[in-house]
Structures are given as C-alpha cells and as structure tokens.
Backbone as a printed PyTorch tensor [residue, N CA C, xyz], in Angstrom:
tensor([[[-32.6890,   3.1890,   6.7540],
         [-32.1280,   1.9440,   6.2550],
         [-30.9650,   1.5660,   7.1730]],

        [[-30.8500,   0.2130,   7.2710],
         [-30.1640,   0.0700,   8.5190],
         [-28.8260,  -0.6240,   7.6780]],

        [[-27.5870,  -1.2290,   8.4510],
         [-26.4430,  -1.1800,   7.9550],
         [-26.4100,  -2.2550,   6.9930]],

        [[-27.0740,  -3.3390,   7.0880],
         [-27.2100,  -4.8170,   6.4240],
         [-27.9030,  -4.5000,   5.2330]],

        [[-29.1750,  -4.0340,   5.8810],
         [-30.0760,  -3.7020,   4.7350],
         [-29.2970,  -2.4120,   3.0600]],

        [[-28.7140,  -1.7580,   3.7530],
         [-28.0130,  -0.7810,   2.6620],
         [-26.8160,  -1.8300,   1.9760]],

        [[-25.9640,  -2.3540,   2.7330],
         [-25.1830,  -4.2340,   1.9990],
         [-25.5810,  -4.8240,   1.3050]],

        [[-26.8360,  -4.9710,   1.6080],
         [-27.3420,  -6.2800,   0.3900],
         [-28.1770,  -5.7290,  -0.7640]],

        [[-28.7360,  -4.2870,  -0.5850],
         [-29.5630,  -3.6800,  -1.8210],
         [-28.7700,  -3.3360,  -2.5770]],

        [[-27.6480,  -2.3890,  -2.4270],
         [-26.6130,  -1.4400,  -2.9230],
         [-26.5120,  -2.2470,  -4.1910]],

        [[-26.4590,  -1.4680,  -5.7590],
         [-25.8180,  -1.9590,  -6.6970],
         [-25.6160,  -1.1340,  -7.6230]],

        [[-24.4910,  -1.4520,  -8.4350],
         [-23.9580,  -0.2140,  -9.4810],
         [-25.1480,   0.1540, -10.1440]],

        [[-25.0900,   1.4780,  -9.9310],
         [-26.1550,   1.9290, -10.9130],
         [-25.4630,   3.0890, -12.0260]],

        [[-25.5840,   2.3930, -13.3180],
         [-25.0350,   3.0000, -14.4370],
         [-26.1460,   4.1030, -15.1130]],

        [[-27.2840,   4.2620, -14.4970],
         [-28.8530,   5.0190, -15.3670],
         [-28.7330,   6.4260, -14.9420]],

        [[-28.2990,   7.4220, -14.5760],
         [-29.4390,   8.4600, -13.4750],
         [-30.2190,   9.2680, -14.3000]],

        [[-31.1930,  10.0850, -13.2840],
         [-31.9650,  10.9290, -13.4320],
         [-31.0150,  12.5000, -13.4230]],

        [[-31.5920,  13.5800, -14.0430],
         [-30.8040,  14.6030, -13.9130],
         [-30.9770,  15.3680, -12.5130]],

        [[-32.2030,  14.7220, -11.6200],
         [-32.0570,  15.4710, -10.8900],
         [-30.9080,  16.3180,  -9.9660]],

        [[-31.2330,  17.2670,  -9.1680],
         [-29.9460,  17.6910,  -8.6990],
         [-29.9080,  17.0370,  -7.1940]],

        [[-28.8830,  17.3420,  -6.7160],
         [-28.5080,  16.4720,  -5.2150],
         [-28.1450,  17.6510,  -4.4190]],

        [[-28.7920,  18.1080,  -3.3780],
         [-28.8550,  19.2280,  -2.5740],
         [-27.2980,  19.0450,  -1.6510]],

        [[-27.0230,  20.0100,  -1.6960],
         [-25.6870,  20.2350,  -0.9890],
         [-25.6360,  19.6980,   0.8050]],

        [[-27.0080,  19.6030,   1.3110],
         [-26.9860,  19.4140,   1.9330],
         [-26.8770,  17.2000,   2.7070]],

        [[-27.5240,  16.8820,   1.2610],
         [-27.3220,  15.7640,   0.6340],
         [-25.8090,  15.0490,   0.6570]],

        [[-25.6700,  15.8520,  -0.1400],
         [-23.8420,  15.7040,  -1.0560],
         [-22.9520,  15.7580,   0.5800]],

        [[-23.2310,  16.7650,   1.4030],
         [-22.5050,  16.7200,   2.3100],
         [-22.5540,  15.6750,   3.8720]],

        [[-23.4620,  14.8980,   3.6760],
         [-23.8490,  13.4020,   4.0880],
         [-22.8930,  12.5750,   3.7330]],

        [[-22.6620,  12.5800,   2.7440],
         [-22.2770,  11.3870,   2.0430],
         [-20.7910,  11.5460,   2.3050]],

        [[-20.8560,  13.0700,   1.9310],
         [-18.8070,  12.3270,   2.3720],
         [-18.1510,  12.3480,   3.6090]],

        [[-19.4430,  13.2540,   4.3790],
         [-19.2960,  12.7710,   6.2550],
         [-18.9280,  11.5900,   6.4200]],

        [[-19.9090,  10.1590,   5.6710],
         [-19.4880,   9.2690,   6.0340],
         [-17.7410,   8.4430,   5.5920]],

        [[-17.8370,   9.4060,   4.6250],
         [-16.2840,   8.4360,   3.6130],
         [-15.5240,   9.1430,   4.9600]],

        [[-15.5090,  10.2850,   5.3750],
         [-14.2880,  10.7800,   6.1830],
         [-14.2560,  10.0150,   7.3890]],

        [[-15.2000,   9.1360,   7.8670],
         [-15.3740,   8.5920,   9.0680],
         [-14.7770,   7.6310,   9.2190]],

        [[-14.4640,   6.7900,   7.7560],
         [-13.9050,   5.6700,   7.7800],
         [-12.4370,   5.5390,   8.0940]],

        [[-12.2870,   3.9350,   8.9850],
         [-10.7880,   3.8840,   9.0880],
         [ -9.7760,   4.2390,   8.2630]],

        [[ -8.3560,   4.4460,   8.9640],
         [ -7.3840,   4.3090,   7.9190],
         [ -6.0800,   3.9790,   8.5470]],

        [[ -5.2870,   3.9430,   7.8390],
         [ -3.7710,   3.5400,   8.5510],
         [ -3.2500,   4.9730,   9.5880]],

        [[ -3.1000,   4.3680,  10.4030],
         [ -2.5880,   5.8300,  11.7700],
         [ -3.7130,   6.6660,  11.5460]],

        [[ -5.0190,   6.6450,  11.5460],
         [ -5.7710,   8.1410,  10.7310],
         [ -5.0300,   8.8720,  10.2690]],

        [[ -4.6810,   8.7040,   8.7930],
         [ -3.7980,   9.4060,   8.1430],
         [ -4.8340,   9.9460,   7.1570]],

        [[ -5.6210,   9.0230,   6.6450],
         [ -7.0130,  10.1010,   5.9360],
         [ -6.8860,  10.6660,   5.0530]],

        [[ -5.8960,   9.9930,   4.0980],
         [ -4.9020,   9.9970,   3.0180],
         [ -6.0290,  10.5720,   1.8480]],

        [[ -7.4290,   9.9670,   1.5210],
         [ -8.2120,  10.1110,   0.4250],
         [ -8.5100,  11.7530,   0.6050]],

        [[ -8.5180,  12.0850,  -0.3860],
         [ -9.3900,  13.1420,  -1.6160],
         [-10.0180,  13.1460,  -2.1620]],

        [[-11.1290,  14.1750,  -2.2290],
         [-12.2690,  13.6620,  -3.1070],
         [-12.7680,  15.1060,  -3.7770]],

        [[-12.7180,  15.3100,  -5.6130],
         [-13.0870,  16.3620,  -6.4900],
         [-14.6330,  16.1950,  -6.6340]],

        [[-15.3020,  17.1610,  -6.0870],
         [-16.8350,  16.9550,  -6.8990],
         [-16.6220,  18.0530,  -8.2630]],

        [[-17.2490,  17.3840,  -9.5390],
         [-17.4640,  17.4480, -10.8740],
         [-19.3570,  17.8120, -11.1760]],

        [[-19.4650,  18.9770, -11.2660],
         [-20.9490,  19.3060, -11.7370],
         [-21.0760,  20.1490, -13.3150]],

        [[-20.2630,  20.3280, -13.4710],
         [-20.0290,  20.9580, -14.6900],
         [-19.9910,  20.1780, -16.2580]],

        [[-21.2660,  20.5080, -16.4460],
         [-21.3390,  19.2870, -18.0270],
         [-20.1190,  18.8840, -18.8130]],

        [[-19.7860,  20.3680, -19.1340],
         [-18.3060,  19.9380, -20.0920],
         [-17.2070,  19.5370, -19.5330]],

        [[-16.9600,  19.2480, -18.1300],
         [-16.2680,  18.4200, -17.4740],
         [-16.7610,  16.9710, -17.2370]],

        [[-17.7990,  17.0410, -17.0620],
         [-18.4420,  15.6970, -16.7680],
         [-17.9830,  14.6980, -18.4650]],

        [[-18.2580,  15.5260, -19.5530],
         [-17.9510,  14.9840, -20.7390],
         [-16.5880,  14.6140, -20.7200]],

        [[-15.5590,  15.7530, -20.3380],
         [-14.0730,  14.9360, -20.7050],
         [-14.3260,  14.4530, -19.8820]],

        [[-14.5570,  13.6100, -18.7300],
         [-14.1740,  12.9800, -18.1440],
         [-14.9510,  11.4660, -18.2630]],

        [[-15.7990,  11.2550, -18.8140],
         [-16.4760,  10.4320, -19.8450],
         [-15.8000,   9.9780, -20.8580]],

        [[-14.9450,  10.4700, -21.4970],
         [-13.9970,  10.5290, -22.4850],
         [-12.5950,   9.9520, -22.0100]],

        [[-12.4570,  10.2330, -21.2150],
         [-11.1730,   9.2740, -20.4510],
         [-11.3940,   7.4960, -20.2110]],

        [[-12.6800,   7.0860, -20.6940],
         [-12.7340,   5.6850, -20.2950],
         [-13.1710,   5.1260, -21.6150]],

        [[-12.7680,   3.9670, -21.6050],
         [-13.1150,   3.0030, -22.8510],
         [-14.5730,   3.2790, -23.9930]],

        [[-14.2780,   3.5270, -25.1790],
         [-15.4620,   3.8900, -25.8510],
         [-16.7910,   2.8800, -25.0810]],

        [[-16.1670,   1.4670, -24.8700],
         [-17.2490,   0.2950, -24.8250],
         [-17.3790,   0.5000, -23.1060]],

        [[-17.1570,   1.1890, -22.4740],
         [-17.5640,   1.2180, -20.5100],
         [-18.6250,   1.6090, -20.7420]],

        [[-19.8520,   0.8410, -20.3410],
         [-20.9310,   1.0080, -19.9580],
         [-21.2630,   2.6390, -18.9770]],

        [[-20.1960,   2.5740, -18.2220],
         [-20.6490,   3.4640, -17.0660],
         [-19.8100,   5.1570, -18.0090]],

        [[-19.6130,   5.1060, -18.8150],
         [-19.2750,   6.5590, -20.1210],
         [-20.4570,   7.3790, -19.8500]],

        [[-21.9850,   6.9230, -20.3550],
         [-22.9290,   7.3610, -20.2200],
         [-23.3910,   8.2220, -18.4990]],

        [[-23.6200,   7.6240, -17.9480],
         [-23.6460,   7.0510, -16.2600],
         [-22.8840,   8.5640, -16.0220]],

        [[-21.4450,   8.8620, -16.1110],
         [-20.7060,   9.9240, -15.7620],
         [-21.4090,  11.3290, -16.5240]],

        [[-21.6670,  11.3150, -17.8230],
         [-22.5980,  12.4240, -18.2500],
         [-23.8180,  12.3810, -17.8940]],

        [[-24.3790,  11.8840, -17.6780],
         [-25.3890,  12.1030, -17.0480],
         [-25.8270,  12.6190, -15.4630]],

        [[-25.1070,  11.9420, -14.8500],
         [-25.1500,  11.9500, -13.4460],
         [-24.8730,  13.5280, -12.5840]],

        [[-25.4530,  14.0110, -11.8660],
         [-25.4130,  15.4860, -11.2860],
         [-24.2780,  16.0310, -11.1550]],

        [[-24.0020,  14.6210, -10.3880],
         [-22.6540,  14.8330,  -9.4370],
         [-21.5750,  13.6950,  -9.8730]],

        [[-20.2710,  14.0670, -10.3820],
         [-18.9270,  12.7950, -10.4170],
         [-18.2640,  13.1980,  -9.4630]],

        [[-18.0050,  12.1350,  -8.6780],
         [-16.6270,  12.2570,  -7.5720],
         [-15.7220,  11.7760,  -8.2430]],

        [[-14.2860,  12.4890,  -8.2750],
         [-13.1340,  11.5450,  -9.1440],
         [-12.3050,  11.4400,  -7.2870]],

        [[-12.0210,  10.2610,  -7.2620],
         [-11.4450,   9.8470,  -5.7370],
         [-10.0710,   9.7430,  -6.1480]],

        [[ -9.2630,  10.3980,  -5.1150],
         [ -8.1630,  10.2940,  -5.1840],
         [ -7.1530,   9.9220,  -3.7550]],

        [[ -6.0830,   9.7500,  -3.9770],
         [ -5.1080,   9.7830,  -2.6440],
         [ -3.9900,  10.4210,  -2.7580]],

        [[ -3.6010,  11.1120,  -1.4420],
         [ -2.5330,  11.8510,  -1.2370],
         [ -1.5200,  10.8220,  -0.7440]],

        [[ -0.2180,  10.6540,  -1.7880],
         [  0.5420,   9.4990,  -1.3270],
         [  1.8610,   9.6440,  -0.2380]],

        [[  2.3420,   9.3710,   0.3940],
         [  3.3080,   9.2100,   0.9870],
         [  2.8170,   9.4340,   2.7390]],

        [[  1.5700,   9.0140,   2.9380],
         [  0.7860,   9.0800,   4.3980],
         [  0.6050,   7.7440,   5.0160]],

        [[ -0.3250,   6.7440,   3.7610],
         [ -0.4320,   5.7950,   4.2320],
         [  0.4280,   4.2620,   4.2890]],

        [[  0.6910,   3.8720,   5.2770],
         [  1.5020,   2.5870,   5.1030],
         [  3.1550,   3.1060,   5.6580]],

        [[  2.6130,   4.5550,   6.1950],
         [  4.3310,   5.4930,   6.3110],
         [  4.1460,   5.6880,   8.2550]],

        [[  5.4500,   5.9170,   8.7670],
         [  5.5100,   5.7920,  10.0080],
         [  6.5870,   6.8420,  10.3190]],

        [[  6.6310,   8.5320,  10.7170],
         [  7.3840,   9.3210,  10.2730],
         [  8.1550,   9.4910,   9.3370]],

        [[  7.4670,   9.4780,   8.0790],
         [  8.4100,   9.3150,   6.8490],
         [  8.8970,   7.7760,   6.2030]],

        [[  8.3420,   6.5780,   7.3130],
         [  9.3680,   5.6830,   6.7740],
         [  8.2640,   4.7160,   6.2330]],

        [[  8.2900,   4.2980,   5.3060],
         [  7.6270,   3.0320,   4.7600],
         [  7.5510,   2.3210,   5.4790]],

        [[  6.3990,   1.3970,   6.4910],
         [  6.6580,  -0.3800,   7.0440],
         [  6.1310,  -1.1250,   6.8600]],

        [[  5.3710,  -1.2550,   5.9140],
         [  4.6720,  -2.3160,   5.4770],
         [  5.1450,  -2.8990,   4.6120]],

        [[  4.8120,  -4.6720,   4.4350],
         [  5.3850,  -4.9540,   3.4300],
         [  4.4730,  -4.8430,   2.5430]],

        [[  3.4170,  -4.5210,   2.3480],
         [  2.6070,  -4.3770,   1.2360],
         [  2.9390,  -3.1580,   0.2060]],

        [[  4.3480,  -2.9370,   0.4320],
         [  4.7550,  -1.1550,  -0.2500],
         [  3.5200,   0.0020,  -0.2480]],

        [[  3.4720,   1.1630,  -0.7140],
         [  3.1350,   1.9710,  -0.7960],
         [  1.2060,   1.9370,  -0.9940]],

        [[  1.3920,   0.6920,  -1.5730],
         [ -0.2610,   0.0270,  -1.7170],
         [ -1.3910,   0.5360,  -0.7050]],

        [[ -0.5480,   0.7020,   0.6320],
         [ -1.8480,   0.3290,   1.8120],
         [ -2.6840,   1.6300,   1.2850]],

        [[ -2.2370,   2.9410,   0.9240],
         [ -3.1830,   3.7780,   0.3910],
         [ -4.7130,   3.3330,  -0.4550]],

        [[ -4.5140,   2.7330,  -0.9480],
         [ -5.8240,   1.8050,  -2.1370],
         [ -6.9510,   1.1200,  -0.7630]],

        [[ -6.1820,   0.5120,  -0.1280],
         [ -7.1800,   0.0610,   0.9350],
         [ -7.8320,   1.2720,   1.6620]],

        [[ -6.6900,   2.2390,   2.7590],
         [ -7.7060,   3.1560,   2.7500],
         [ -8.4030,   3.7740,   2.0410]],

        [[ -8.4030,   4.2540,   0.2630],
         [ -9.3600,   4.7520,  -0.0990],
         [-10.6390,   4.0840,  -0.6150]],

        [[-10.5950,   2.5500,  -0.3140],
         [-11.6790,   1.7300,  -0.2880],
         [-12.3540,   1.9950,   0.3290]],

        [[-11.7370,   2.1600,   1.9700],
         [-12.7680,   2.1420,   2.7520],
         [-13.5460,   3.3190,   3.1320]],

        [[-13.0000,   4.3160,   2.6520],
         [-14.0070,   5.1380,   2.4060],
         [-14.5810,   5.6330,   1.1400]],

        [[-14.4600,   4.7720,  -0.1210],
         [-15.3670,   4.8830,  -0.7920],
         [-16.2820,   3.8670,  -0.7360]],

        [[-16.5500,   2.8220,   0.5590],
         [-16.8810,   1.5160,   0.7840],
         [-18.2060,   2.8040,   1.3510]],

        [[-17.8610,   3.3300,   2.3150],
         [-18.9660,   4.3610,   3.4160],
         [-19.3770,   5.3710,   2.1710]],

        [[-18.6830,   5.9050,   1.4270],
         [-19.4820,   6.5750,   0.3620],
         [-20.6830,   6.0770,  -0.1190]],

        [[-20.2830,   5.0910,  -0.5610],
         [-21.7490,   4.6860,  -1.8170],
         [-22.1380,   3.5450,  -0.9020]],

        [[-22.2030,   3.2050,   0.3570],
         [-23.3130,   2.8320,   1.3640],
         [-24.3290,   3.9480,   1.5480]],

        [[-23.6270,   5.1980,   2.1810],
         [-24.5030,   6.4050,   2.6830],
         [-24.9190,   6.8930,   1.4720]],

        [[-24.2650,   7.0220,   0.5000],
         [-25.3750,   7.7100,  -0.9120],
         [-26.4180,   6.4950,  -1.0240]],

        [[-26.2440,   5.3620,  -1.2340],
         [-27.7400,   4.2770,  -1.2310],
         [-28.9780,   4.7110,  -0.3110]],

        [[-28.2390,   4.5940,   1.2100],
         [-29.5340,   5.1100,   2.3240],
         [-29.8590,   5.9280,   1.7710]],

        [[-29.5640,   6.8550,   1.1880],
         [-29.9270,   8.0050,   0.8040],
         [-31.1680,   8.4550,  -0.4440]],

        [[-30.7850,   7.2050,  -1.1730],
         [-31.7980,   7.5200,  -2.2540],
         [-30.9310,   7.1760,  -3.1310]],

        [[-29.2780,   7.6300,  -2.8540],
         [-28.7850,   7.8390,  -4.2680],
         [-27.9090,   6.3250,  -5.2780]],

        [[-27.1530,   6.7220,  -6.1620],
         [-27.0680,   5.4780,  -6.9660],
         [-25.6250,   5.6650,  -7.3200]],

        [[-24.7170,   5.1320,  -7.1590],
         [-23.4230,   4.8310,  -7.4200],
         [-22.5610,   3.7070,  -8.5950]],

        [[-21.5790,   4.2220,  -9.4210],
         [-20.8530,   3.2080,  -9.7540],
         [-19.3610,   3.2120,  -9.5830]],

        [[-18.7230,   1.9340,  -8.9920],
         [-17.0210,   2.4150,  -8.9800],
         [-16.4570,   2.3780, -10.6940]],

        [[-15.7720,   3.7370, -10.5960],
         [-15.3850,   3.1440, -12.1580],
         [-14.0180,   3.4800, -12.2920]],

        [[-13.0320,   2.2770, -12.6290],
         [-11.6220,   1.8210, -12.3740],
         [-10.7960,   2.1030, -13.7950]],

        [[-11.6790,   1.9060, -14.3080],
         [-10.7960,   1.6650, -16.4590],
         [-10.6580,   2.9540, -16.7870]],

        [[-10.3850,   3.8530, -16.6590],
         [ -9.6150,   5.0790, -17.3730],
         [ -8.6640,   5.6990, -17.2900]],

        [[ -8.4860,   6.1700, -18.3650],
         [ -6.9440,   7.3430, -18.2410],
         [ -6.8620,   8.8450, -17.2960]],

        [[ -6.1220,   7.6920, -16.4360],
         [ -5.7700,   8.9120, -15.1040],
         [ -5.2350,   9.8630, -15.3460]],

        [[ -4.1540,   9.8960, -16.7720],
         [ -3.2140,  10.7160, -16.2560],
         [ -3.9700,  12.0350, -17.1150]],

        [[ -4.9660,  11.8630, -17.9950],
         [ -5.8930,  12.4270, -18.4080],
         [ -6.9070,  13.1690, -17.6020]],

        [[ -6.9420,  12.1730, -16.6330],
         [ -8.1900,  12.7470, -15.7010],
         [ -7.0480,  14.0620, -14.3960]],

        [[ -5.6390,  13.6270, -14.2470],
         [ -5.0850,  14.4190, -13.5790],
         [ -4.5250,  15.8630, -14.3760]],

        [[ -4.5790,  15.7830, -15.5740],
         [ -3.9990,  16.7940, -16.5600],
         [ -5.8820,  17.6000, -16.3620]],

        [[ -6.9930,  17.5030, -16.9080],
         [ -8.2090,  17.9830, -16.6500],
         [ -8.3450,  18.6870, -15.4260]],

        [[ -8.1760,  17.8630, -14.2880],
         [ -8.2630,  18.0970, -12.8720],
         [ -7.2280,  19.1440, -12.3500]],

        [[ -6.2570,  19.4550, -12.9900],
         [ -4.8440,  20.0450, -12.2610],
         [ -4.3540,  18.9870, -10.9270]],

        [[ -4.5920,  18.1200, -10.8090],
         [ -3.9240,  16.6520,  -9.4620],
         [ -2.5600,  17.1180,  -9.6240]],

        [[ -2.0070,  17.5690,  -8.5630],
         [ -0.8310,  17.3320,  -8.3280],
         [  0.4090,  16.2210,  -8.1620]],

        [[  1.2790,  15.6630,  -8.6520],
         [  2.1680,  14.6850,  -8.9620],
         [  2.2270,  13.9480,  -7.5780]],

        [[  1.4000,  14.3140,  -6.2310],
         [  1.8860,  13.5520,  -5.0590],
         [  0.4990,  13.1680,  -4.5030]],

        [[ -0.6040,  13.1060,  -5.5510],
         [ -1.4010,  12.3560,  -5.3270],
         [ -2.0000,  11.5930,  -6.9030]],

        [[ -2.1230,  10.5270,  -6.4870],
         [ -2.8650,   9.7150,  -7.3860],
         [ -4.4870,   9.8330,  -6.9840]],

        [[ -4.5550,   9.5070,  -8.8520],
         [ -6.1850,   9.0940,  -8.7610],
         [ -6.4130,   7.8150,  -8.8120]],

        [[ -7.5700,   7.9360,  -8.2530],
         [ -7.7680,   6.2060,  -8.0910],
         [ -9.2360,   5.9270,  -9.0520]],

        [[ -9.9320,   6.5650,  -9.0430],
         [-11.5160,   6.2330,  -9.7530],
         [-12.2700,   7.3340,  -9.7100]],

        [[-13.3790,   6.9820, -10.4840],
         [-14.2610,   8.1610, -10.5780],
         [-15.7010,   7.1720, -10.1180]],

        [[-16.1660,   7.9760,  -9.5370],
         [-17.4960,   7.8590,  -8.7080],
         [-18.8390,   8.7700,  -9.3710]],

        [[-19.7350,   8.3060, -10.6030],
         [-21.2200,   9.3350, -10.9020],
         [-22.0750,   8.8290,  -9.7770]],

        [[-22.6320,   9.9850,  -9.2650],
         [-23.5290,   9.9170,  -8.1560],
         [-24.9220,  10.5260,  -8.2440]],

        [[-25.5420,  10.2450,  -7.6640],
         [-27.1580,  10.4640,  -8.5490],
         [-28.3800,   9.7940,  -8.1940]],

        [[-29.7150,  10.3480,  -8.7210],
         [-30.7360,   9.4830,  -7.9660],
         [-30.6800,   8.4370,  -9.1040]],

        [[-31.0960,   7.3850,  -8.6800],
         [-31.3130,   5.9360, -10.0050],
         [-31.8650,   6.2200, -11.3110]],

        [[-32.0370,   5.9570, -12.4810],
         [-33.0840,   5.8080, -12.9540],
         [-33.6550,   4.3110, -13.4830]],

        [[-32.7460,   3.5900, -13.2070],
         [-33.0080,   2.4800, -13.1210],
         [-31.8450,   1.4740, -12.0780]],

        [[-32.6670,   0.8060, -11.5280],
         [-31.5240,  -0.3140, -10.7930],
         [-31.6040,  -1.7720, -10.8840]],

        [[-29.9190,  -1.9940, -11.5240],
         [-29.7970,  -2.8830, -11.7960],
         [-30.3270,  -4.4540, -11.1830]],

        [[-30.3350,  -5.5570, -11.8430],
         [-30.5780,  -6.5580, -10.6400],
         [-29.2860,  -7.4310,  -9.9510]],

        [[-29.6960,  -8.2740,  -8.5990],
         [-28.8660,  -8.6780,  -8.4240],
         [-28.1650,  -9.5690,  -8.7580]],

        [[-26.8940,  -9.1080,  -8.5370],
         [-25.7580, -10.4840,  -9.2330],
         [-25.7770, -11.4680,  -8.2600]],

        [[-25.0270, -12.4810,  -8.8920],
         [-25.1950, -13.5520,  -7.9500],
         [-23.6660, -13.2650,  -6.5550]],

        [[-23.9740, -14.3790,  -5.9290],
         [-22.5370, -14.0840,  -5.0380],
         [-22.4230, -15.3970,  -4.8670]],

        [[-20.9170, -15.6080,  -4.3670],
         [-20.6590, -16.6160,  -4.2280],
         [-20.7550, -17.3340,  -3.0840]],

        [[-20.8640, -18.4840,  -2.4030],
         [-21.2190, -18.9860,  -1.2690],
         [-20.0610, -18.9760,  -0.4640]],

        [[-20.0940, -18.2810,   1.0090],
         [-19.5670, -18.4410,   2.0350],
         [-18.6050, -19.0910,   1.8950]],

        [[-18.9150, -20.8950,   1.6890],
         [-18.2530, -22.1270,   2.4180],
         [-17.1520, -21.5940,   1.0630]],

        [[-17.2730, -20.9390,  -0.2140],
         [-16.1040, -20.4610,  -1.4560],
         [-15.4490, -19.4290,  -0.7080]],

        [[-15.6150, -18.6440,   0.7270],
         [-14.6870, -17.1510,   0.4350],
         [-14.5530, -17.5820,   1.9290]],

        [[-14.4590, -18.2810,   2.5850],
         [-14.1250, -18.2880,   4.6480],
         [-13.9920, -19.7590,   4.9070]],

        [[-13.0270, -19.5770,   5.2640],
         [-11.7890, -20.6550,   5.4990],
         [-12.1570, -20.4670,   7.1740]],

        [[-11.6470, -21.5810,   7.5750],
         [-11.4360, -22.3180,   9.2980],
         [-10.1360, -22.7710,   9.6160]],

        [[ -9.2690, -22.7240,  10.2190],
         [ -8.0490, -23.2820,  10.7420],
         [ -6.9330, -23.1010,   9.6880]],

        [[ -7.4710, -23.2490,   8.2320],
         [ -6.3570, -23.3460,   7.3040],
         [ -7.2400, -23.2140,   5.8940]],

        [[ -6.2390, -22.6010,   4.9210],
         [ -6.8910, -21.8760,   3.2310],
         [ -7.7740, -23.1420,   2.8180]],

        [[ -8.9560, -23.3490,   2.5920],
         [ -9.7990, -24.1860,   1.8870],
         [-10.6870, -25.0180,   2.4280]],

        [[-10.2050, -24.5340,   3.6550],
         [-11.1580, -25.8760,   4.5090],
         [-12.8560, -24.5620,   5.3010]],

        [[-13.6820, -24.8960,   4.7080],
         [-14.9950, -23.9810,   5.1620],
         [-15.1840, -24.1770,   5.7900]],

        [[-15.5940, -22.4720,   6.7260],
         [-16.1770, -22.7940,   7.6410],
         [-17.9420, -22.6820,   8.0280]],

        [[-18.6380, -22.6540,   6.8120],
         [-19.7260, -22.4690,   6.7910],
         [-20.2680, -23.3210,   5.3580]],

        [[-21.3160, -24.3680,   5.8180],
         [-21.5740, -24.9910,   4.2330],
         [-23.0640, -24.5820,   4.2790]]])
C-alpha cells in the first residue's frame, strides 16, 4: 500500500477481532512512529504496550461510560497508551523558545502517532485515537512518572469491522493563497 493510498482508506476503527498481532508486526509499527520528525530530534514520545486483559479493562474504565471506543480498548490485542517526556520539546539547552509554550510536545507526538496508525493500516491493522479520559488515572495504573504526560490511548488490532467514510471538507474551505480566506483551489 502506497503512501496516498494508506491516507485516504485509514479510518477509526472502534470493532476488533481478538486476534493476536505478532511481535514482529507490533515492531513495524512503531519503527515507523520513531521515524517521524520532531523538534531538534528530541523524540520526546513514549509509547506503553497494554496486552493484559485486566489492564486493558481499567483502562477502558478511565473514559466516558458513553465513548464508543470503551469497548474497542477491551477488546483489542494490543492498547498503546502514548505519552511524552516533557521538558525536550520546544526547549533549546534547557530554555523554552517557542512561543507556542511547552505545547510543541503534542505536535511531535502527533506526528508520530500520525506514522503509527498509517503503518498499522498498511498493515492490516485498525486504529482509534482516543483523547477523552482520565489521565491521571491512566498515569496512577501505568506508574507514568510526573515528567511525562499522557496524551491518548491507541487499541490496535485487526478490524472487525470498518467504518465508512466521513465526509471531508473541500480544499477551497482549508488552503488559503496570498491571505486567510481567499482559496486557492475551487
């Protein structure tokens, strides 16, 4: 599957199968998250794999009775809970310079959970980002140390069903030309 083609199929998949995901698999996938850019390659993200049922449950339990993706995390082989080690990114020997404060961390761990659940798709496998829960729950479970944050939890897995596609919005709505509003593609 080529790079476009894994872009435009990719979609949350909240269903899986129990199958298991071969280590050799699992270790694909986060080849690619480590590959991805970051501020100074600072390479700030962390990542817990979760195979253990009664972990997989509390940690199911940390998100909204009504999150769809509750299920999705018990079920699924494998949960990545993604995290970042803070005081790396957006820092320049120790010193903060961005004005975006301490934030720029979130971007790098986008972008490599952006290459995560691309390379788990080629792969076969089925991903959802899931943002709504109690971290500090998921860091008390986890033992996370106070100098990294969590950012999300990731169930990973073959499909058992995939969703359809959502719509998107048109170009000439998200890319601007010379100045904010004016499209450059209709």
């Amino acid at each position: 599957m080529d790079v476009f083609e894994a872009i435009f199929t990719r979609r949350s998949v909240r269903k899986f199968k129990k199958t298991p995901i071969n280590r050799q698999t699992l270790r694909k996938v986060f080849e690619a998250a480590r590959w991805a850019p970051s501020w100074a390659n600072t390479q700030c993200w962390r990542f817990i794999v979760v195979e253990e049922e009664e972990i997989k449950v509390k940690l199911a339990d940390t998100l909204s009775p009504r999150n769809p993706a509750r299920q999705g995390i018990r079920d699924a082989p494998v949960v990545i809970v993604v995290c970042a080690e803070l005081g790396k990114s957006g820092y320049i020997r120790g010193n903060l310079v961005t004005d975006k404060g301490e934030w720029w961390y979130m971007f790098d761990v986008a972008l490599a959970v952006q290459n995560l659940t691309l390379a788990a798709h080629a792969l076969g496998l089925g991903t959802v980002n899931v943002g709504y829960f109690d971290s500090e729950k998921v860091r008390e479970l986890l033992e996370i140390p106070e100098n990294v944050e969590v950012i999300e939890i990731i169930p990973l897995g073959y499909p058992d069903e995939i969703p359809r596609t959502p719509p998107r919005k048109e170009l000439s709505e998200i890319v601007f030309c010379k100045k904010y509003g004016n499209p450059c593609f209709t």
